[in-house]
C-alpha positions in Angstrom: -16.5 0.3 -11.5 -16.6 3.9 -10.6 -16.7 6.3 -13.5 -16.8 9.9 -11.2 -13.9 11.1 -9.3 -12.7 13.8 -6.9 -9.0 15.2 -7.8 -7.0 16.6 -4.9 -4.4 18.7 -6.0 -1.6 19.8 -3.5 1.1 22.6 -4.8 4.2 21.5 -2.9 7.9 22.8 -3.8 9.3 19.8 -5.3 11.8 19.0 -2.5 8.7 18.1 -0.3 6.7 16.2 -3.0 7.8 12.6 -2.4 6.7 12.8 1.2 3.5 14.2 0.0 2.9 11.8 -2.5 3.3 8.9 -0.2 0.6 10.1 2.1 -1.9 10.8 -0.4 -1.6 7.2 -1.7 -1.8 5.4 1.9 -5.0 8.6 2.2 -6.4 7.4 -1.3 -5.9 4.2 -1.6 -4.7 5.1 -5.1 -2.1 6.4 -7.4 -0.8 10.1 -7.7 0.5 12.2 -10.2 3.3 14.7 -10.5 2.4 17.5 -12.7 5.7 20.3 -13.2 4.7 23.7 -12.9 5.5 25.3 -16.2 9.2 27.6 -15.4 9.1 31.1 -17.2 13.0 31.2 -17.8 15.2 31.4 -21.1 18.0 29.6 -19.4 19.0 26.7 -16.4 20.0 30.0 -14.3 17.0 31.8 -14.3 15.1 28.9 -12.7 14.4 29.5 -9.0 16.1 27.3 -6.5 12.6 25.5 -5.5 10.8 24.1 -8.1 6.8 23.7 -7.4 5.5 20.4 -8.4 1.7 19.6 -8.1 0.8 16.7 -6.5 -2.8 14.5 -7.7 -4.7 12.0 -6.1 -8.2 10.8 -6.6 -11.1 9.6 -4.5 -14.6 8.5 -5.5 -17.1 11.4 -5.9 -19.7 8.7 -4.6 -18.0 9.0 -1.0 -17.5 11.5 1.4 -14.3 12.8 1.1 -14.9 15.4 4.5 -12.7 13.5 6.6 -9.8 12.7 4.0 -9.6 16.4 3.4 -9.3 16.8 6.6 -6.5 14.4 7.6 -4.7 16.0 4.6 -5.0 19.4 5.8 -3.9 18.4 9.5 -0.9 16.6 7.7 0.1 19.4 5.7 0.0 22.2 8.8 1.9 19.6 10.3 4.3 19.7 7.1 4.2 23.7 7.0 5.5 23.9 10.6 8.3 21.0 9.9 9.5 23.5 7.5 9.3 26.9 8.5 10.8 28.8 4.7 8.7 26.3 2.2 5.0 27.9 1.3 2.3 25.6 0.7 -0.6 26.3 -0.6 -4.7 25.1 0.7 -5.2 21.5 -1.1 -8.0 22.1 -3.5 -10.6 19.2 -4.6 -12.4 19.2 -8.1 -14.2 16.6 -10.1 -12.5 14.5 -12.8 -13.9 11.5 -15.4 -11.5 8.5 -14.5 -11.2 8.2 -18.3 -9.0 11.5 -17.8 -6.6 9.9 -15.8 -6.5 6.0 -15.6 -4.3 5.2 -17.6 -1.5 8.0 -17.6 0.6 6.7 -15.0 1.3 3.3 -16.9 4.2 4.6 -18.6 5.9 4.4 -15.5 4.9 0.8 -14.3 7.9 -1.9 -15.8 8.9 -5.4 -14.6 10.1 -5.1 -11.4 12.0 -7.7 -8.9 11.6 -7.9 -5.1 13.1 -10.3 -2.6 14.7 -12.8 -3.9 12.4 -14.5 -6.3 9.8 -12.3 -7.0 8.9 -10.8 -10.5 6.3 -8.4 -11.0 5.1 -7.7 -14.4 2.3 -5.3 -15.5 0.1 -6.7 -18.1 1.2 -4.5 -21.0 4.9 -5.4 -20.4 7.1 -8.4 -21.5 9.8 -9.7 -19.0 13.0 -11.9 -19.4 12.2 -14.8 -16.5 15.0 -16.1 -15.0 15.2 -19.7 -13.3 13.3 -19.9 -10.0 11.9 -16.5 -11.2 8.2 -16.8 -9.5 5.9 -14.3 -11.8 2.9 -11.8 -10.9 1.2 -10.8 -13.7 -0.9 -7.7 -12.4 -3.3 -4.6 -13.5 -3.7 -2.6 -10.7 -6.1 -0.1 -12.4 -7.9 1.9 -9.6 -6.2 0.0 -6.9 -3.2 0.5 -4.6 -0.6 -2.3 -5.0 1.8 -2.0 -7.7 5.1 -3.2 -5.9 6.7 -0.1 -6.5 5.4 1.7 -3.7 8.1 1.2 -0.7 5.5 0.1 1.6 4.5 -3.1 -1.0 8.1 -4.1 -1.4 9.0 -4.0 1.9 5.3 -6.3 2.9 6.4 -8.7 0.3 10.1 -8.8 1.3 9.0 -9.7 4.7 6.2 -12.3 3.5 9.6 -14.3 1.8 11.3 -13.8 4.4 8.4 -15.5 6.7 7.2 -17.9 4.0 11.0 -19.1 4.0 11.4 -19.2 7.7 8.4 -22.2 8.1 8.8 -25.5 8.7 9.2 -28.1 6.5 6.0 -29.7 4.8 4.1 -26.5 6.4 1.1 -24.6 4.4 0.8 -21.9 6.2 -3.0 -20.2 5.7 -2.9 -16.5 5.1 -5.0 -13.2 5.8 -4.3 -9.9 3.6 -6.3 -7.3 4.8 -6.4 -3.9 2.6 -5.5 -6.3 -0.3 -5.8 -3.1 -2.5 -4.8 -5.2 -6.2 -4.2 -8.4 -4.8 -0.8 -8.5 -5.5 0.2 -9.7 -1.9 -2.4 -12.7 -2.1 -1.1 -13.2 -5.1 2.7 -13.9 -3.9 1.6 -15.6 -1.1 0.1 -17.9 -2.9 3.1 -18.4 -5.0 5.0 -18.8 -2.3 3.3 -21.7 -0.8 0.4 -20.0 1.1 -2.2 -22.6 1.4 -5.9 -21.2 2.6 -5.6 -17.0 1.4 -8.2 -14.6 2.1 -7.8 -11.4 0.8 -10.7 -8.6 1.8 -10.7 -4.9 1.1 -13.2 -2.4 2.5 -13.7 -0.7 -1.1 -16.0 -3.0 -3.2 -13.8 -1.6 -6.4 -10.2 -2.6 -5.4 -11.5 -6.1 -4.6 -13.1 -6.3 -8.1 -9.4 -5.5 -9.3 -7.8 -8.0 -7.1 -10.1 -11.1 -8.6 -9.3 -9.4 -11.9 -5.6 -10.0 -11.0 -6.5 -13.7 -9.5 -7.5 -14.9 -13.0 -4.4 -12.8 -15.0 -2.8 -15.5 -12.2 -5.0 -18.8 -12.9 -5.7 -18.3 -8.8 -9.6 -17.6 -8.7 -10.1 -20.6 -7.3 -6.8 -20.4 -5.2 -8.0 -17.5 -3.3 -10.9 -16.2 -1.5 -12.0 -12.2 -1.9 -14.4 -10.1 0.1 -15.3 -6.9 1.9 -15.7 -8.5 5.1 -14.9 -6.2 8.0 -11.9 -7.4 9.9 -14.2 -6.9 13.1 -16.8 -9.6 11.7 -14.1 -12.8 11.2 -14.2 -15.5 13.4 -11.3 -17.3 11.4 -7.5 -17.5 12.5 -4.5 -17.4 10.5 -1.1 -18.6 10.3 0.4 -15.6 9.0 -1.4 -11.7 8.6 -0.4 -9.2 6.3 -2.1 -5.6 6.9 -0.5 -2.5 4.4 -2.6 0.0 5.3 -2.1 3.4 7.7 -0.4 3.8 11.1 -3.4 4.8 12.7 -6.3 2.2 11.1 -3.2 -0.4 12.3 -3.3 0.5 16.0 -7.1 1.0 16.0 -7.4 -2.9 14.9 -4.6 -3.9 16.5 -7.2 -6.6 19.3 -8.3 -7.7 16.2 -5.4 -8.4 14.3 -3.5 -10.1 17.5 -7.2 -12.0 17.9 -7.1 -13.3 14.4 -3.5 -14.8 14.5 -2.9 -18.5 15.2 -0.2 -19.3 18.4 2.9 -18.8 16.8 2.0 -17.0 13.7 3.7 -14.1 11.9 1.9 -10.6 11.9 3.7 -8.3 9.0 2.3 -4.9 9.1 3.4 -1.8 6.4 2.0 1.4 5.4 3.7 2.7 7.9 5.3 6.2 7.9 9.1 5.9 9.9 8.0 8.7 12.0 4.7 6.7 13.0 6.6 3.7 14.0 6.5 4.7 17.6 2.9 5.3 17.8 2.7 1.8 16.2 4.9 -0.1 18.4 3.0 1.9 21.5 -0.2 0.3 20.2 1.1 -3.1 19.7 3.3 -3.3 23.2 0.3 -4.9 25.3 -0.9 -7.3 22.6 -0.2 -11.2 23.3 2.1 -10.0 20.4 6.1 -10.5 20.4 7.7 -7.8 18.6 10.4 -9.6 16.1 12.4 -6.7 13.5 11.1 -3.5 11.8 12.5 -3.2 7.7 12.8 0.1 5.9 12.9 2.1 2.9 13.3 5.8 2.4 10.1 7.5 4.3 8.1 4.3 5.3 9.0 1.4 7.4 7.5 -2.5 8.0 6.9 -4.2 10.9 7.6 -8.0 12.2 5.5 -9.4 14.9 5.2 -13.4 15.9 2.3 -14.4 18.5 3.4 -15.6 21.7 2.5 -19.2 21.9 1.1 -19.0 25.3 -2.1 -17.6 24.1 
């Protein structure tokens, strides 16, 4: 596993900071931090009306982080001109130990339920199960894909939805690109998934995802790798793809490619403003668009293959 990391630090005023921390985890790949800047003020009254917050994320210090640094500074221009009377200052980059930071944010991670039969429990928590209650143990560690993120719930909302939609006697086989933890491989195959392959570009978060297969007695239930999307020659039943707006439209041939006659496509990651651009790139795929599910900020996305092609 990678032992060096970059930290970006953004200084945001506090009203701002859950729109900034969303971007930098769909940028990372990874979780953030919220630091509180330190208030000089004897009383409640004294402190100013906007709060500053700091805002971390991390990236490896083995990869180039040029063009992430420069989405982020295109985003938060973008941001600036949004709002006119908020200041915000030039996102700085530094080098960390992952030891430094790892395992901070773990405090925050409980047992959380989505959908209807879904429980999600971290590996240093205990749960009370519930008839019916169908359980993820998981350690994200470096990887994106707690559940907690909005994008996550709402990919695994729709994946019940879907999974509870197919016909009778039907095992459905089942592509999750970007699978960051494995945690959507994971429910799938909980939920009666039958062939799952789960692939992530960074060699790391798919070494956390077969980590999380055997928490989940699923090593040999489930199939990891790095392959490029581009490079399969296999279709699937149903694709889930919770990644960014932009990577979405780019592979969006492939995606539609990949997908069996009839089968679901469920794509997250997906900021509500970028919905547009999405559906734009998806409007002249043999792809019939079927609902779009939200949550504060982000949105998810329903699509169904025509069965003409």
């Amino acid at each position: 596993m990678t032992e060096s990391w970059l930290e970006i630090a953004c200084d945001v005023p506090e009203e701002l900071s859950e729109v900034v921390a969303d971007f930098l985890t769909q940028l990372t790949g990874n979780g953030v931090c919220v630091d509180n800047l330190s208030v000089d003020a004897f009383s409640t009254s004294e402190i100013p009306d906007s709060v500053r917050v700091v805002i971390k994320a991390y990236l490896p210090a083995a990869k180039d982080s040029a063009s992430q640094m420069q989405e982020l500074n295109a985003f938060m221009v973008e941001l600036a001109l949004r709002h006119p009377s908020a200041f915000f200052s030039t996102p700085t980059l530094s080098a960390v130990n992952a030891e430094d930071w790892s395992s901070s944010w773990k405090v925050h991670f409980k047992p959380l339920r989505v959908g209807k039969h879904l429980l999600i429990v971290p590996t240093w928590e205990e749960s009370v199960e519930l008839p019916g209650d169908l359980v993820i143990r998981i350690d994200p560690g470096m990887a994106f894909g707690t559940g907690g993120h909005e994008t996550t719930r709402l990919c695994l909302e729709l994946l019940e939805s879907v999974m509870d939609d197919s016909p009778l006697l039907t095992v459905p086989s089942l592509l999750d690109l970007g699978t960051g933890s494995g945690i959507l491989a994971i429910a799938a195959n909980l939920l009666g998934a039958g062939r799952i392959l789960a692939l992530d570009i960074d060699p790391d978060a798919v070494e956390v995802a077969h980590d999380n297969l055997a928490l989940n007695d699923m090593v040999d239930s489930v199939e990891c790798g790095t392959v490029p999307l581009e490079s399969l020659t296999e279709n699937f039943d149903i694709i889930l793809a919770n990644i960014l707006a932009e990577e979405l439209v780019r592979l969006a041939p492939n995606l539609a490619e990949r997908l069996h006659s009839g089968g679901s496509l469920i794509l997250s990651g997906i900021l509500a403003e970028k919905e547009p651009l999405v559906r734009q790139g998806f409007a002249f795929k043999p792809l019939k668009y079927s609902r779009t599910v939200s949550d504060g900020e982000w949105v998810a996305m329903l699509y169904v293959k025509d069965s003409e092609f």
